[in-house]
C-alpha angles and dihedrals in degrees: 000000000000130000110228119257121271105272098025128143105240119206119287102257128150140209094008127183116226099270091046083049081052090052099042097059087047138079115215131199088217150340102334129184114217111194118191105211092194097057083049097060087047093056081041092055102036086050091045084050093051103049093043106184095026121097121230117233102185110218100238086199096082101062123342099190106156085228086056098044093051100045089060097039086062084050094064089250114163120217141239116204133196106182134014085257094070093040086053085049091045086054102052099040080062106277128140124233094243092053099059105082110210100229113162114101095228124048142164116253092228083052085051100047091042091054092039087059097044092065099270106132099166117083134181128222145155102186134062092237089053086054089040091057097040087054086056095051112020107041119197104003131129140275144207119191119223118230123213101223132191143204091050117180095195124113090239120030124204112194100104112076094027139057132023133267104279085241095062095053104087090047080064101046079051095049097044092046082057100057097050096267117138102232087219092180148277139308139198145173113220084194142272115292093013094181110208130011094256089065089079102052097089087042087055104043085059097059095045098063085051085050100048097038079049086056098047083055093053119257109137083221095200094176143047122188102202082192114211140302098129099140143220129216117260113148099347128040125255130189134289104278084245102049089044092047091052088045093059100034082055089056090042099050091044091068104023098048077147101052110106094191136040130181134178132192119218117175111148078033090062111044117357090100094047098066126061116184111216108214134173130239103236096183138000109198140152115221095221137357084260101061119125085201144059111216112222117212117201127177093239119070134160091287091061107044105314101083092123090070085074095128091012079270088146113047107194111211105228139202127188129186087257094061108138097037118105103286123200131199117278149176108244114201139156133251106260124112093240121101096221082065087092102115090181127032116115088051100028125214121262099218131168109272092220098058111119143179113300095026107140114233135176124220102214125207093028106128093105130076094351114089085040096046092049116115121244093248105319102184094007095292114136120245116264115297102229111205112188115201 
């Protein structure tokens, strides 16, 4: 990366955050991720405003950057880990053991004995052999169960590889009481890029009548952990982070008066609009004279930090230094030599007609699920450069 000479006209670009700023006044040698970490404590703090009582467990999953770890970890951010490798990055970006939730449903008992002696005590499962091994190796810790739930309004659910049938959850509580493991409470995930705080009242009803069927049994349930699905904005606009998070928290305390703890788990909310990713246009070609639409090459696709557009589920605003001039529709793919690395298709792109190889463009909202979805080095590119400001 190189900062552009003294004098020198940067891109035409308008209405920039800091980092596309940042990207703006520099010159990359290829796709670059630039993270304001700045812009990522004030969404820290405004979410944190927003779900009061609730404490915040980043999910680490969406960008590990050390800068972004310990940013939030001077915050007072909690964590939410998926793997030992996270909890090892949490720790070492300033977090205490006690304060890295373990939150993946399956887990390796090496990873649960390492965690567990690293200071984690909360543990996440949805199935009697994962208690079975947390008992093993991580006695007397405790346990939230992870509910299946259904009617999600999210654009991407994600209810079918993880949690277990409402019914099953009080076997579990049962089981992990019975092995000296505190049941702490109940988890769920309403689903990534849920839009608008109503979207979660159906979500919620279902896991109060589990809460409070787990209550009548007997289980003094103390914590509920209400996951992710605080959005971020990509082709249509969602609330301000407070006002989602108060709208949420209104609809939580409303049907868990009795929880003592609540946690949520932002990870795209947190970060995903304080990253752009400034990228660069390789080829602009029509197939045939008969074409309706330009394709528009870029040298950044799904197997280098776009893999989110699979199913054109995530749709990247995106200005170029030709924005104001006519645009036409176009295909946008990436630069491998693989025929799934197409990110728009099925809604084409409006792009300025006059955008060429070698325009500069930058790729907005893009500080969630990219730096950690690029490929090693498919095709021979390298994986996505990560710039922290």
């Amino acid at each position: 990366m190189t900062t552009l000479p003294e004098g020198a006209r940067a891109p035409r670009f308008a209405c920039l955050t800091r980092a596309e700023r940042f990207i703006a006044g520099s010159r990359f040698e290829r796709p670059t991720l630039v993270i304001d970490t700045e812009a990522v404590a004030a969404r820290y703090r405004a979410l944190a405003a927003g779900l009061g009582r609730a404490a915040i467990h980043y999910a680490v999953k969406a960008n590990p950057h050390p800068a972004i770890l310990a940013r939030l970890a001077a915050e007072g951010c909690r964590f939410d880990a998926a793997s030992r490798a996270e909890i090892e990055s949490c720790i070492a970006a300033g977090a205490r053991g006690a304060d890295i939730s373990f939150g993946n449903t399956i887990k390796r008992p090496a990873d649960i004995a390492f965690a567990h002696a690293a200071g984690v005590r909360l543990f996440a499962a949805d199935a009697e052999e994962e208690i079975d091994k947390i008992a093993a190796h991580a006695p007397g810790a405790s346990v939230y169960i992870r509910l299946a739930v259904a009617s999600s309004e999210a654009d991407w659910p994600l209810s079918r590889k993880f949690g277990c049938a409402p019914e099953t959850a009080l076997a579990l509580l049962d089981r992990a009481r019975a092995l000296g493991l505190e049941p702490a409470g109940l988890s769920f995930h309403v689903g990534s890029q849920t839009r608008a705080p109503s979207m979660w009242r159906p979500v919620l009803d279902q896991v109060a009548a589990v809460w409070a069927a787990a209550r009548a049994a007997g289980h003094d349930l103390r914590l509920l952990n209400i996951g992710g699905g605080f959005p971020a904005a990509y082709d249509s606009a969602v609330p301000a982070p407070r006002t989602y998070a108060e709208g949420v928290m209104a609809q939580v305390d409303a049907r868990f008066p009795d929880a003592r703890e609540i946690m949520a788990e932002p990870g795209r909310g947190l970060v995903a609009e304080a990253g752009a990713i400034g990228a660069e246009v390789l080829l602009v070609a029509r197939k045939s004279p008969m074409d309706l639409h330009r394709w528009v090459y870029l040298d950044i696709g799904r197997f280098s930090g776009l893999a989110e557009c699979e199913g054109e589920a995530i749709r990247y605003p995106i200005l170029t230094e030709k924005d104001g001039e006519a645009t036409g529709p176009c295909i946008l793919a990436g630069p491998s030599c693989d025929s799934a690395d197409v990110l728009y298709e099925r809604r084409p792109v409006m792009l300025p007609l006059s955008l060429a190889a070698g325009d500069r463009v930058i790729i907005r909202n893009a500080g969630a699920y990219t730096s950690t979805y690029a490929s090693v080095g498919f095709n021979g590119f390298p994986p996505l450069e990560v710039v922290a400001i």
